[in-house]
CHARMM internal coordinates of N, CA and C (Angstrom, degrees):
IC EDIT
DIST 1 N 1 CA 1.4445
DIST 1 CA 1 C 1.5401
ANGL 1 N 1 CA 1 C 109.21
DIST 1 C 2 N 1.1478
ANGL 1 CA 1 C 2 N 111.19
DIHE 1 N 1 CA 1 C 2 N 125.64
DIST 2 N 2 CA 1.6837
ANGL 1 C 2 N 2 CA 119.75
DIHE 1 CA 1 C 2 N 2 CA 175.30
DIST 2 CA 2 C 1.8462
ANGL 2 N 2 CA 2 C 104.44
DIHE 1 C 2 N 2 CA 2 C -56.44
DIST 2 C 3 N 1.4213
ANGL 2 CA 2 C 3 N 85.55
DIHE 2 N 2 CA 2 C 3 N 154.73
DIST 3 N 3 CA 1.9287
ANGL 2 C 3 N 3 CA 87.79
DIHE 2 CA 2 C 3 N 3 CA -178.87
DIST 3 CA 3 C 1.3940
ANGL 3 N 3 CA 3 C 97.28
DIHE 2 C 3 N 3 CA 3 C -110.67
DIST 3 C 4 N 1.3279
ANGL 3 CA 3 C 4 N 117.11
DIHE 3 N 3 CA 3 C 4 N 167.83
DIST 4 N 4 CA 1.4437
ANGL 3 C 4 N 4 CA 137.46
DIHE 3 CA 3 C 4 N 4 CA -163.36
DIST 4 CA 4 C 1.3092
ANGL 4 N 4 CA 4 C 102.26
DIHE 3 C 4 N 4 CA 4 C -98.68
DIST 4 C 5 N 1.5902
ANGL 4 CA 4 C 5 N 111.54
DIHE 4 N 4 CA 4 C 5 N 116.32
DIST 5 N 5 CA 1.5191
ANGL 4 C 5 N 5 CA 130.04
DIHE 4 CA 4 C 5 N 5 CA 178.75
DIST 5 CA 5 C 1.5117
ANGL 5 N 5 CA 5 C 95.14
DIHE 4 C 5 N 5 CA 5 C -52.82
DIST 5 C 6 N 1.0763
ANGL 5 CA 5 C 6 N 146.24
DIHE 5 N 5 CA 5 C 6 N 31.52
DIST 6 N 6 CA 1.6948
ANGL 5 C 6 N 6 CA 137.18
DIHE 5 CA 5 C 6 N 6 CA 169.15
DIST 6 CA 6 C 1.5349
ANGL 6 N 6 CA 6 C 122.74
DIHE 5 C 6 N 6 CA 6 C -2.09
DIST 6 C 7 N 1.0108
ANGL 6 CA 6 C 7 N 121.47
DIHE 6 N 6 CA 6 C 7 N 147.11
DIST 7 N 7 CA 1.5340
ANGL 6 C 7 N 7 CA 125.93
DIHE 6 CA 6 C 7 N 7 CA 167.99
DIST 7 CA 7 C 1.5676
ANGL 7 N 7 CA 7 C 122.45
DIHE 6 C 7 N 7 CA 7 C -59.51
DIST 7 C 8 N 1.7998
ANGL 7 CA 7 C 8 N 108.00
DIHE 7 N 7 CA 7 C 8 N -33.50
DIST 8 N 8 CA 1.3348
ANGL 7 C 8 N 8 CA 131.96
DIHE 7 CA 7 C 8 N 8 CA -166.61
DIST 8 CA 8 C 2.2276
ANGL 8 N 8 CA 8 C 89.78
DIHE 7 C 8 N 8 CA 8 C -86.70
DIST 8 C 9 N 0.9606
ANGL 8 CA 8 C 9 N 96.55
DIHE 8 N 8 CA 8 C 9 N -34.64
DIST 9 N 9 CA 1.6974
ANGL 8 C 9 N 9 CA 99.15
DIHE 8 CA 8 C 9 N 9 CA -171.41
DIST 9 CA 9 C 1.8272
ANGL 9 N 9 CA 9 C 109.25
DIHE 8 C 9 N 9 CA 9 C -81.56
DIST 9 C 10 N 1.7270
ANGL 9 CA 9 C 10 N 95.38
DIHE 9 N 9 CA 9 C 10 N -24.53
DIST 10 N 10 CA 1.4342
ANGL 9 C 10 N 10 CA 109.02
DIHE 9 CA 9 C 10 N 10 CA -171.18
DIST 10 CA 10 C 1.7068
ANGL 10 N 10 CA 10 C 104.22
DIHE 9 C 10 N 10 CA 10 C -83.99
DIST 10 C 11 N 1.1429
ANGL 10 CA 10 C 11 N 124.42
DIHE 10 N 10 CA 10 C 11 N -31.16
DIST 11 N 11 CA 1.6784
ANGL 10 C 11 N 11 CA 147.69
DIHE 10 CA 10 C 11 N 11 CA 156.86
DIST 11 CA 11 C 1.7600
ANGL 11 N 11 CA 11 C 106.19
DIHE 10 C 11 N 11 CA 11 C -40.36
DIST 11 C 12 N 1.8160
ANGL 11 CA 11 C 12 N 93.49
DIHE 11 N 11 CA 11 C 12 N -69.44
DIST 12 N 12 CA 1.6656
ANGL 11 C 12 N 12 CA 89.03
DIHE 11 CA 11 C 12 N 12 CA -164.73
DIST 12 CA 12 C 1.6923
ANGL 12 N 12 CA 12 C 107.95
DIHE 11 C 12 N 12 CA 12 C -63.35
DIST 12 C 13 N 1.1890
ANGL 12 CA 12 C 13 N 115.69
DIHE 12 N 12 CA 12 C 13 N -36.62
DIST 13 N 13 CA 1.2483
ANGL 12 C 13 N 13 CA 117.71
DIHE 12 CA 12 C 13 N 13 CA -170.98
DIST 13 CA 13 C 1.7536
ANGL 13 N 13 CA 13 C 118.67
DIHE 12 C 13 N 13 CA 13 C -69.04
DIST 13 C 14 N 1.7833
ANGL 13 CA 13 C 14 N 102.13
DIHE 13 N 13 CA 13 C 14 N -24.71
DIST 14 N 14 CA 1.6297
ANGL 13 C 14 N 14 CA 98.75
DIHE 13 CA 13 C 14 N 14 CA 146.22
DIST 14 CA 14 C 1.2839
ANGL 14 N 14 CA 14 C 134.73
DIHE 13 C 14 N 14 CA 14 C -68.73
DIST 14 C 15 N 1.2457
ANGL 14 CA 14 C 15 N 105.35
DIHE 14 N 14 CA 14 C 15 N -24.09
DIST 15 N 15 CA 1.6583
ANGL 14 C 15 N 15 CA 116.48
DIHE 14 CA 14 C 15 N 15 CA 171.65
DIST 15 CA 15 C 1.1708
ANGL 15 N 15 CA 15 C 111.56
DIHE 14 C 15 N 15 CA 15 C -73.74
DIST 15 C 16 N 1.1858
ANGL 15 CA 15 C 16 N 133.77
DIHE 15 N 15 CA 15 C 16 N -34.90
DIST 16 N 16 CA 1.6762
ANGL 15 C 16 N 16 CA 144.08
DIHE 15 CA 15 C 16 N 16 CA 173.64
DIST 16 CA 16 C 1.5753
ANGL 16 N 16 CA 16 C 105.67
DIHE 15 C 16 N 16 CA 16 C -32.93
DIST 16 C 17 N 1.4982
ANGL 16 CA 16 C 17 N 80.61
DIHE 16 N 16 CA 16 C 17 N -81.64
DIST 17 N 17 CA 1.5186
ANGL 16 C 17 N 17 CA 120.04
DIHE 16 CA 16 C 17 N 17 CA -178.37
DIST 17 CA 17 C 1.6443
ANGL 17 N 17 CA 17 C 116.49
DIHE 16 C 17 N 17 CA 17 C -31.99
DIST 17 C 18 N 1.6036
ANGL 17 CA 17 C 18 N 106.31
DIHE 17 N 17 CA 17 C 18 N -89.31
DIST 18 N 18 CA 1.5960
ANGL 17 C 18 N 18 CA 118.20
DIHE 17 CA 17 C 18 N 18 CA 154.70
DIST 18 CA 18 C 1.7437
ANGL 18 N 18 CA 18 C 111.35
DIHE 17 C 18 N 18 CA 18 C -12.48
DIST 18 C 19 N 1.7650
ANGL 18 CA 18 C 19 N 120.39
DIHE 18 N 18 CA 18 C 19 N -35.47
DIST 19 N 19 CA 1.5241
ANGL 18 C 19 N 19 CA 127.96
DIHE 18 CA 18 C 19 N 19 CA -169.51
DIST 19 CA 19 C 1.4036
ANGL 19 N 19 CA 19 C 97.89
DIHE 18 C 19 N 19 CA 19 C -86.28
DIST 19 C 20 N 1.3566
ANGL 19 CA 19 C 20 N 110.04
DIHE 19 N 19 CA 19 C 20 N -63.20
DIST 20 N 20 CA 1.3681
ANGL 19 C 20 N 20 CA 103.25
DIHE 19 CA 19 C 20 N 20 CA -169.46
DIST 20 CA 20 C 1.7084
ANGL 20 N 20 CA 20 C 133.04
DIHE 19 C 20 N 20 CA 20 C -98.91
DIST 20 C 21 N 1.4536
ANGL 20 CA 20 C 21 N 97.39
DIHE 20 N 20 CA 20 C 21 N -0.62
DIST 21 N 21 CA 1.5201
ANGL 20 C 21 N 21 CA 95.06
DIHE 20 CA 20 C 21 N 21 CA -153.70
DIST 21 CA 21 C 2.0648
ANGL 21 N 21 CA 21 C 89.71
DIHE 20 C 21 N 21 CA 21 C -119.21
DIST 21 C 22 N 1.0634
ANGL 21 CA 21 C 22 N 121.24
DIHE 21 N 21 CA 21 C 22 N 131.29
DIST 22 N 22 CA 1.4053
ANGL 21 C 22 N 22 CA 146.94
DIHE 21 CA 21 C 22 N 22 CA 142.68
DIST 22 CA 22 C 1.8350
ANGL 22 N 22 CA 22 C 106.42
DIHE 21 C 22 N 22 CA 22 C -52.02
DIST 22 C 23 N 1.8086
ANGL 22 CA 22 C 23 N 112.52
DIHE 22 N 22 CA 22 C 23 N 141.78
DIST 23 N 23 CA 1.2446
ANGL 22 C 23 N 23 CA 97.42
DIHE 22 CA 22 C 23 N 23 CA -174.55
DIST 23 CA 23 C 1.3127
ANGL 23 N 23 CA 23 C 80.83
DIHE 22 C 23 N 23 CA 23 C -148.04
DIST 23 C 24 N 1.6908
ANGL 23 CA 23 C 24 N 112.79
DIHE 23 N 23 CA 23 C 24 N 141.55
DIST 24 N 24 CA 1.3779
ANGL 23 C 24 N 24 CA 117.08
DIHE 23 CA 23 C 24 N 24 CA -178.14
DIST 24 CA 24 C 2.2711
ANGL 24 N 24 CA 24 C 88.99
DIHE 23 C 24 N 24 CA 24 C -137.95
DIST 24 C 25 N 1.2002
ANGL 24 CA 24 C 25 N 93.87
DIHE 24 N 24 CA 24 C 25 N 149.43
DIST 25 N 25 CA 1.3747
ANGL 24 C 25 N 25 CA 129.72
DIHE 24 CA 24 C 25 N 25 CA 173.75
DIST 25 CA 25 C 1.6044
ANGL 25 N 25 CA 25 C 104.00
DIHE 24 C 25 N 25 CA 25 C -96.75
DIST 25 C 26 N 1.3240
ANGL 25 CA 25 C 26 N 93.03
DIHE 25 N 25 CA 25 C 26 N 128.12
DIST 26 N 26 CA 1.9012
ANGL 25 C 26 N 26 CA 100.63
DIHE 25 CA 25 C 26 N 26 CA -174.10
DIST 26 CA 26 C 1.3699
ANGL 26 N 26 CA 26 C 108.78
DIHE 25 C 26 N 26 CA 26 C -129.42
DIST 26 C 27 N 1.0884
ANGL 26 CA 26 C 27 N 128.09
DIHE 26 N 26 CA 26 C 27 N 94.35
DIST 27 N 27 CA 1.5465
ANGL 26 C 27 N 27 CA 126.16
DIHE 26 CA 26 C 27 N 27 CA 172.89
DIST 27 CA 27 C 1.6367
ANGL 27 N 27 CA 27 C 118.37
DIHE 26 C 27 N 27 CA 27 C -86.01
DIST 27 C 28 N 1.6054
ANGL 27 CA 27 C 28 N 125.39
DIHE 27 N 27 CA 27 C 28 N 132.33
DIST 28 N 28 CA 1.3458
ANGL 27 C 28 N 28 CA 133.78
DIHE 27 CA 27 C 28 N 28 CA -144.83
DIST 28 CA 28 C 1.7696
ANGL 28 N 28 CA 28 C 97.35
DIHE 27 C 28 N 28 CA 28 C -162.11
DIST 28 C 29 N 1.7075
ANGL 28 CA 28 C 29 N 88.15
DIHE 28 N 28 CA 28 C 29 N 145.94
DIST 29 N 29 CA 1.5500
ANGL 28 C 29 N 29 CA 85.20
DIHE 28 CA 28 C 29 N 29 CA -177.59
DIST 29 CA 29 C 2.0413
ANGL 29 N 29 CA 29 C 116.48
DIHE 28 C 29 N 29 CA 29 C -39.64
DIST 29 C 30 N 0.9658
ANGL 29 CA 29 C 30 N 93.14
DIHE 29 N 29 CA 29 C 30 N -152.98
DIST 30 N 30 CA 1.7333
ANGL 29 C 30 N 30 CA 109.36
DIHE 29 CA 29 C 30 N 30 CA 170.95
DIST 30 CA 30 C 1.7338
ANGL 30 N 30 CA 30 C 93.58
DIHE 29 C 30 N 30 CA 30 C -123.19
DIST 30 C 31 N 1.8629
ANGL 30 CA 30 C 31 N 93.30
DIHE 30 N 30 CA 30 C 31 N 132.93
DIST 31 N 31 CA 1.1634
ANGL 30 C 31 N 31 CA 125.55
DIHE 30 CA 30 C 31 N 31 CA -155.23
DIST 31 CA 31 C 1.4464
ANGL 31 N 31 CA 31 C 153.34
DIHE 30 C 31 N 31 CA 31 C 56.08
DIST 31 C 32 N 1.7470
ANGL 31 CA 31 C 32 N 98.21
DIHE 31 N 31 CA 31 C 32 N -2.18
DIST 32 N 32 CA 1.2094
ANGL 31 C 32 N 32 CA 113.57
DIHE 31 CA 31 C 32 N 32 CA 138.34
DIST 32 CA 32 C 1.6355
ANGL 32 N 32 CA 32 C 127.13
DIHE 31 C 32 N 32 CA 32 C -38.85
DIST 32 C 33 N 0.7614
ANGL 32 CA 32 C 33 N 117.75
DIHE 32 N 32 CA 32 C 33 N -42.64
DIST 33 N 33 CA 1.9358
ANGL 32 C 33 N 33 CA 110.69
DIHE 32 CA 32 C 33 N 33 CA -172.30
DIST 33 CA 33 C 1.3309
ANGL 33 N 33 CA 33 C 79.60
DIHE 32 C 33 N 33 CA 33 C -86.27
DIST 33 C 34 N 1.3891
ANGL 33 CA 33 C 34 N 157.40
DIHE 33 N 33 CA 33 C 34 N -58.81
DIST 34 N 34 CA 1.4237
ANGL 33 C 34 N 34 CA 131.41
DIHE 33 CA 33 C 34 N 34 CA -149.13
DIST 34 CA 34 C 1.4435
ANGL 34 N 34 CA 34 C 104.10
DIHE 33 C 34 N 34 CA 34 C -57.95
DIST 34 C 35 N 1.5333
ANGL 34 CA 34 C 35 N 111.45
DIHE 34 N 34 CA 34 C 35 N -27.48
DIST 35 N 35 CA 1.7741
ANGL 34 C 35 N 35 CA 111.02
DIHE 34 CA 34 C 35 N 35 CA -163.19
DIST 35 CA 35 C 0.9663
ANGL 35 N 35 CA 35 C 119.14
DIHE 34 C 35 N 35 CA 35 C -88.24
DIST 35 C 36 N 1.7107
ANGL 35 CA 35 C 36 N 121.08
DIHE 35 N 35 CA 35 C 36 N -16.76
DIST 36 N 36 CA 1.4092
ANGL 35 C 36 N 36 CA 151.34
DIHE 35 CA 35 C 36 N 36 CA 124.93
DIST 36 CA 36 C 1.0321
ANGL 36 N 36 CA 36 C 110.98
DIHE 35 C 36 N 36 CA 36 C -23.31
DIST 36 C 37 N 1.2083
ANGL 36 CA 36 C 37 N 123.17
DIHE 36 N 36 CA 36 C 37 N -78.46
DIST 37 N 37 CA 1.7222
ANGL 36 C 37 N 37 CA 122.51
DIHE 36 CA 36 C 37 N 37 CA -151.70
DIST 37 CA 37 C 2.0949
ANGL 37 N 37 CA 37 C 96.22
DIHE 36 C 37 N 37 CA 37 C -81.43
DIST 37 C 38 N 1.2350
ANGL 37 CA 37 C 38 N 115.72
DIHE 37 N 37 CA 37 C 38 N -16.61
DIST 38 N 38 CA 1.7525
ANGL 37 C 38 N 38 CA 130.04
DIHE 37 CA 37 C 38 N 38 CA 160.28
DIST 38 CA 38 C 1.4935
ANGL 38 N 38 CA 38 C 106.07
DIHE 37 C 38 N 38 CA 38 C -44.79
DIST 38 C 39 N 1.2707
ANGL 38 CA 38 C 39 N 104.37
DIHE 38 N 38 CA 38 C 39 N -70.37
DIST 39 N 39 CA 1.3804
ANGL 38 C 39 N 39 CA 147.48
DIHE 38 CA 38 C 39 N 39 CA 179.14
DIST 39 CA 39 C 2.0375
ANGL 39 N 39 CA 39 C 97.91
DIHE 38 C 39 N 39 CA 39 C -21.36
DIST 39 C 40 N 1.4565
ANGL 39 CA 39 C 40 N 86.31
DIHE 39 N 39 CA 39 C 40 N -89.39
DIST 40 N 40 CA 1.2622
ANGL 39 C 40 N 40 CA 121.06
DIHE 39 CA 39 C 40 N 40 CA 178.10
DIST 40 CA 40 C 1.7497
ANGL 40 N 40 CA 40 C 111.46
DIHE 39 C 40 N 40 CA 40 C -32.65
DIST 40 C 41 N 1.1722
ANGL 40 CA 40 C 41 N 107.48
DIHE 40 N 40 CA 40 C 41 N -69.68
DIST 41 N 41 CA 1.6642
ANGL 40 C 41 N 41 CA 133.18
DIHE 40 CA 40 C 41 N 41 CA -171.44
DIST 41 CA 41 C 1.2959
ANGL 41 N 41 CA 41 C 81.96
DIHE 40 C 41 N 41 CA 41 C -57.03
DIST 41 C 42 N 1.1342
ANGL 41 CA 41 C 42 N 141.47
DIHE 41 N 41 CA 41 C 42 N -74.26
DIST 42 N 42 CA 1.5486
ANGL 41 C 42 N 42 CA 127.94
DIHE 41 CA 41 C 42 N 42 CA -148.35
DIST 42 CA 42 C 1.5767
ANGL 42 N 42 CA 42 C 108.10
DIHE 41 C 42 N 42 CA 42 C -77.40
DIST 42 C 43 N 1.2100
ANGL 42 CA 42 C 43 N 117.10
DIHE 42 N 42 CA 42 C 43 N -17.17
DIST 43 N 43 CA 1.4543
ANGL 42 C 43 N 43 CA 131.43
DIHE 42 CA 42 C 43 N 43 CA 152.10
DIST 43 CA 43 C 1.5953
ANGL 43 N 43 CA 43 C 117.70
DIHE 42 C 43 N 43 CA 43 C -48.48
DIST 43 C 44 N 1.1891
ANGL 43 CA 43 C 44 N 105.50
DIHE 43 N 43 CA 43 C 44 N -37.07
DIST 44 N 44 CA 1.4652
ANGL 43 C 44 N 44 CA 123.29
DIHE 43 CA 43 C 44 N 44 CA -173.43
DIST 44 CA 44 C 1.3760
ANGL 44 N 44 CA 44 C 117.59
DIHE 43 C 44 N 44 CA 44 C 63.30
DIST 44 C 45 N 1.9375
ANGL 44 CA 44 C 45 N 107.70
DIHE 44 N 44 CA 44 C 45 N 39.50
DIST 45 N 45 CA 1.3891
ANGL 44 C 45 N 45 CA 121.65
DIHE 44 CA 44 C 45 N 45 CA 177.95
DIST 45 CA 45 C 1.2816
ANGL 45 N 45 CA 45 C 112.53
DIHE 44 C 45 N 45 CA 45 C -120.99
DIST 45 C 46 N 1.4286
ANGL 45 CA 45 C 46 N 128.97
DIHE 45 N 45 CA 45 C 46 N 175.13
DIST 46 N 46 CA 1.1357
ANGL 45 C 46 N 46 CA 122.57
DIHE 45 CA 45 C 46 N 46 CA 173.07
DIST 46 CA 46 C 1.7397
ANGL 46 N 46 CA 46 C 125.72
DIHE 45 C 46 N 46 CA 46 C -78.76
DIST 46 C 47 N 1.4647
ANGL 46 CA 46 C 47 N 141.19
DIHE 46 N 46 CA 46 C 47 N 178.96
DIST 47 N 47 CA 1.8594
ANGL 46 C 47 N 47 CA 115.31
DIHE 46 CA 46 C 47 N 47 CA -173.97
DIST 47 CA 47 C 1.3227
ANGL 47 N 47 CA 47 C 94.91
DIHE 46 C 47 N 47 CA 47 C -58.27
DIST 47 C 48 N 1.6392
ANGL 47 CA 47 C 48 N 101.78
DIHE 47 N 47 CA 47 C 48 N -53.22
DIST 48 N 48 CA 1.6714
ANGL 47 C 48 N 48 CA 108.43
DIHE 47 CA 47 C 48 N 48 CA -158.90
DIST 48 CA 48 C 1.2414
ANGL 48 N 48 CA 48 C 120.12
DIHE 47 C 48 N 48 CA 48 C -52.34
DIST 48 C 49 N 1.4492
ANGL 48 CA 48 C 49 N 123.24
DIHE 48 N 48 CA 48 C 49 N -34.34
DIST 49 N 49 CA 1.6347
ANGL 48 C 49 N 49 CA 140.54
DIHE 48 CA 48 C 49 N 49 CA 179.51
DIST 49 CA 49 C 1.3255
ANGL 49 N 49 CA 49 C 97.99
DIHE 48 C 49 N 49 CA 49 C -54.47
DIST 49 C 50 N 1.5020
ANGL 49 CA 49 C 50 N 111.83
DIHE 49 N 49 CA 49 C 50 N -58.54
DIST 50 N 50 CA 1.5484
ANGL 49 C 50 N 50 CA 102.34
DIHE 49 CA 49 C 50 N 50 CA -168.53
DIST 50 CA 50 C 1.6673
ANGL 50 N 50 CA 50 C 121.00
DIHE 49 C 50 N 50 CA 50 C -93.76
DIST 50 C 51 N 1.1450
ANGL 50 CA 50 C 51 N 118.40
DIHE 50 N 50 CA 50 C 51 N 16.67
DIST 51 N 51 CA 1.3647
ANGL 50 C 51 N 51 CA 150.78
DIHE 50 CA 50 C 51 N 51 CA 155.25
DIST 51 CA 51 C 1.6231
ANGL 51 N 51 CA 51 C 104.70
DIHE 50 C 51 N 51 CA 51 C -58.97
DIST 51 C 52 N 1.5221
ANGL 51 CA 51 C 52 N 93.77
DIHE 51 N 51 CA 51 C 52 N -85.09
DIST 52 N 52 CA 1.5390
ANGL 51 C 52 N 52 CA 97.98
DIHE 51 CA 51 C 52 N 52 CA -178.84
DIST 52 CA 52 C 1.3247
ANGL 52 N 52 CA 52 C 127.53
DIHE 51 C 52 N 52 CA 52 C -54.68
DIST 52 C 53 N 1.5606
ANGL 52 CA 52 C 53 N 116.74
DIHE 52 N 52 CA 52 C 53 N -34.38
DIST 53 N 53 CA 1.3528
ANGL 52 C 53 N 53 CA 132.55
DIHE 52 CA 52 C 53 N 53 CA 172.83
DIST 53 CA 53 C 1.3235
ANGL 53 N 53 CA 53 C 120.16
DIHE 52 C 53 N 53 CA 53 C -41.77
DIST 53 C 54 N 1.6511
ANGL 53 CA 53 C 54 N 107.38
DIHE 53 N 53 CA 53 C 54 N -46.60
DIST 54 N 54 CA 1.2674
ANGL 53 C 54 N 54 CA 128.05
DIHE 53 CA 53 C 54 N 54 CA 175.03
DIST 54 CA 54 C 1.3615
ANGL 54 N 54 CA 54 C 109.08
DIHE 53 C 54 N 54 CA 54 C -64.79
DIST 54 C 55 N 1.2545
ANGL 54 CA 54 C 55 N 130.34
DIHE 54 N 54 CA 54 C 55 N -72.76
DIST 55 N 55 CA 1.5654
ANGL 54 C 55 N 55 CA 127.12
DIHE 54 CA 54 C 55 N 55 CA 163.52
DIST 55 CA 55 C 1.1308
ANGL 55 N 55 CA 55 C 132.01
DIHE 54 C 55 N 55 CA 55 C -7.61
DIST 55 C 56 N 1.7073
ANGL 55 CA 55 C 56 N 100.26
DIHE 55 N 55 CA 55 C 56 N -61.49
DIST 56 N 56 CA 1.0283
ANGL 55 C 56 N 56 CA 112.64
DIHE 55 CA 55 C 56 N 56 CA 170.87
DIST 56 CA 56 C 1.8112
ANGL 56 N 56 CA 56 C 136.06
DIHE 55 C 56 N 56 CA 56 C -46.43
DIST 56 C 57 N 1.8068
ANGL 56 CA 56 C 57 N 72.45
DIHE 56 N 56 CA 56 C 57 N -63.59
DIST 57 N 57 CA 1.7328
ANGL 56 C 57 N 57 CA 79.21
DIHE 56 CA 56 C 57 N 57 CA 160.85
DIST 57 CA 57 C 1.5043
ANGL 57 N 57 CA 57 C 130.50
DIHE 56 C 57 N 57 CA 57 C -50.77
DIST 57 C 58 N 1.6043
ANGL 57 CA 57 C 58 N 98.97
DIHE 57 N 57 CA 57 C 58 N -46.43
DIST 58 N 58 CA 1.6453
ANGL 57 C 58 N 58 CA 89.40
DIHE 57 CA 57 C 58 N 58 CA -163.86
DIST 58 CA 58 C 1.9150
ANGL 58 N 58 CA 58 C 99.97
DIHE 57 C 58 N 58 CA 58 C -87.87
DIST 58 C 59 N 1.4110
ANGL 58 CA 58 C 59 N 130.47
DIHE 58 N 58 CA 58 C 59 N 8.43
DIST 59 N 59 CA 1.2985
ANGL 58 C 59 N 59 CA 129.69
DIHE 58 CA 58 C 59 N 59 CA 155.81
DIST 59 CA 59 C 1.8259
ANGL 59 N 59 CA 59 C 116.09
DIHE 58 C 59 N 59 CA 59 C -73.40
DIST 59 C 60 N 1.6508
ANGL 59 CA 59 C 60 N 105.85
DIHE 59 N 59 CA 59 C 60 N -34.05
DIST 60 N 60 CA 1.5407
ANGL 59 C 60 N 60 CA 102.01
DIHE 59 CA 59 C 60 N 60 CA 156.97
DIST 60 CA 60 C 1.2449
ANGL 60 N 60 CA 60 C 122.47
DIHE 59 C 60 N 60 CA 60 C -42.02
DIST 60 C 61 N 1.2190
ANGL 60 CA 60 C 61 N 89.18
DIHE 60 N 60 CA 60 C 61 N -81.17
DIST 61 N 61 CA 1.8437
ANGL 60 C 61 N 61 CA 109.95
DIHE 60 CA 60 C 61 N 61 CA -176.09
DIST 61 CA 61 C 1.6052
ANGL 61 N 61 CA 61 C 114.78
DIHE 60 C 61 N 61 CA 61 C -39.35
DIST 61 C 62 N 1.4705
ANGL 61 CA 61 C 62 N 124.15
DIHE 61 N 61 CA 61 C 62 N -28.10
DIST 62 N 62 CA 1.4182
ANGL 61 C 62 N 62 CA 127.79
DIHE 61 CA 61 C 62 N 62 CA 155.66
DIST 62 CA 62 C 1.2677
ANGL 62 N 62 CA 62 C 119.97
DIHE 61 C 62 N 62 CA 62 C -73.35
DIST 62 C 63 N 1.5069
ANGL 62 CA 62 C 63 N 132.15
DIHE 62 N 62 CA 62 C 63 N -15.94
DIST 63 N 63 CA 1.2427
ANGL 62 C 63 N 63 CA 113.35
DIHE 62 CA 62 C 63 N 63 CA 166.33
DIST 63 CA 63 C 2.1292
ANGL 63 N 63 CA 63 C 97.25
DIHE 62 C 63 N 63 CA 63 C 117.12
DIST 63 C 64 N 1.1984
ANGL 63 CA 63 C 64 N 103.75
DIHE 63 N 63 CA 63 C 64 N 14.81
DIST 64 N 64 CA 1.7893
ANGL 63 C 64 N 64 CA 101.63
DIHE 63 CA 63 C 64 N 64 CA -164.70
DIST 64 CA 64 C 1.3907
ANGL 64 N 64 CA 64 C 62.93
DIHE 63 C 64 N 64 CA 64 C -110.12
DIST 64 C 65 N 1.6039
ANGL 64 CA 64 C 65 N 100.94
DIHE 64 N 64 CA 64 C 65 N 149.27
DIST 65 N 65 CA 1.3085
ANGL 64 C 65 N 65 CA 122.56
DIHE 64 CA 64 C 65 N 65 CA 145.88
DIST 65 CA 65 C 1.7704
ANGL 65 N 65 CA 65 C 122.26
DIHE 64 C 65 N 65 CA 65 C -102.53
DIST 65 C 66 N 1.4966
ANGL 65 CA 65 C 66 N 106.66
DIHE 65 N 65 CA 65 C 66 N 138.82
DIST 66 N 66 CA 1.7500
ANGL 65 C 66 N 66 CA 121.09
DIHE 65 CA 65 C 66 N 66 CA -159.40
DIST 66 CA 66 C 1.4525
ANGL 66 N 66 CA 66 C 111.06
DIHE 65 C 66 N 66 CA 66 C -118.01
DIST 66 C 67 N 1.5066
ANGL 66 CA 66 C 67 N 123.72
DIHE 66 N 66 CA 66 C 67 N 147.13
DIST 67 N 67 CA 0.9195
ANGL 66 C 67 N 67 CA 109.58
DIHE 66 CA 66 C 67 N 67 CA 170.38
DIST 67 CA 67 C 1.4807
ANGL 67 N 67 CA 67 C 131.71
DIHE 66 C 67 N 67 CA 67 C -108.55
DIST 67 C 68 N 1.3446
ANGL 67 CA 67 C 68 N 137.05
DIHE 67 N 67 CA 67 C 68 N 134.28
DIST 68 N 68 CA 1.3886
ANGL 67 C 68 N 68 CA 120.82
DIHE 67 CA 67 C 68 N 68 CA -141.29
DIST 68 CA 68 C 1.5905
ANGL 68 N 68 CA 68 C 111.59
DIHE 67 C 68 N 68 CA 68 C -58.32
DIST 68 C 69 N 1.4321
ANGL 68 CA 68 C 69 N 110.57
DIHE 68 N 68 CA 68 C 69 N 148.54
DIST 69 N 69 CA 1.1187
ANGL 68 C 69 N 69 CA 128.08
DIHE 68 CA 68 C 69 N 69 CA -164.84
DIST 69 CA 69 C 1.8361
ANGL 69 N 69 CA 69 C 97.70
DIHE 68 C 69 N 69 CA 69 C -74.18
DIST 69 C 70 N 1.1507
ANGL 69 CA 69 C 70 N 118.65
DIHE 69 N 69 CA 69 C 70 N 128.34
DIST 70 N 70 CA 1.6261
ANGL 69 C 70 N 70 CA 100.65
DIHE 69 CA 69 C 70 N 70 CA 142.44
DIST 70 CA 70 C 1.5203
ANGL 70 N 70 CA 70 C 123.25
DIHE 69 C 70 N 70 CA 70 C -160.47
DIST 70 C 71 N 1.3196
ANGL 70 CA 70 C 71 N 125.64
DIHE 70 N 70 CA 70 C 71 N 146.57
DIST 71 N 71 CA 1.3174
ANGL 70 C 71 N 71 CA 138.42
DIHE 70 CA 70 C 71 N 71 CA -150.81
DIST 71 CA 71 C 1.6541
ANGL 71 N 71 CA 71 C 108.62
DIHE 70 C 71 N 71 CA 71 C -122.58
END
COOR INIT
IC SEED 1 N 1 CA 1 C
IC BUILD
C-alpha cells in the first residue's frame, strides 16, 4: 500500500532540501526543455541528473574541477 505524501513528510522534505540542495532557475528557448526532458528519459535519468551531468562534463573539459553529482 502506497503511504500518504503528509503535510508533516511534505515539511521535512522542505527542510531536507533548503539543507542540502542549491537551486538555480534556467531560462531556454521554447522547446528546449521538451528535448531535454527527451534527452533525459531515454537516458533513463532524471531532467536534473542529466542537466548536471552535462555541467559537469562541460566544467571538466574547461579545466574546473567537480564534484560528482548525485541525486
Amino acid at each position: 500500500m502506497a503511504q500518504k505524501y503528509t503535510e508533516a513528510r511534505k515539511e521535512g522534505n522542505k527542510r531536507w532540501d533548503e539543507k542540502n540542495l542549491d537551486r538555480v532557475s534556467l531560462a531556454m528557448p521554447k522547446g528546449k526543455k521538451e528535448d531535454i526532458k527527451a534527452a533525459a528519459s531515454a537516458a533513463g535519468v532524471s531532467m536534473n541528473a542529466y542537466i548536471v551531468a552535462a555541467v559537469d562534463e562541460k566544467m571538466e573539459r574547461d579545466g574546473f574541477k567537480t564534484e560528482p553529482a548525485t541525486e
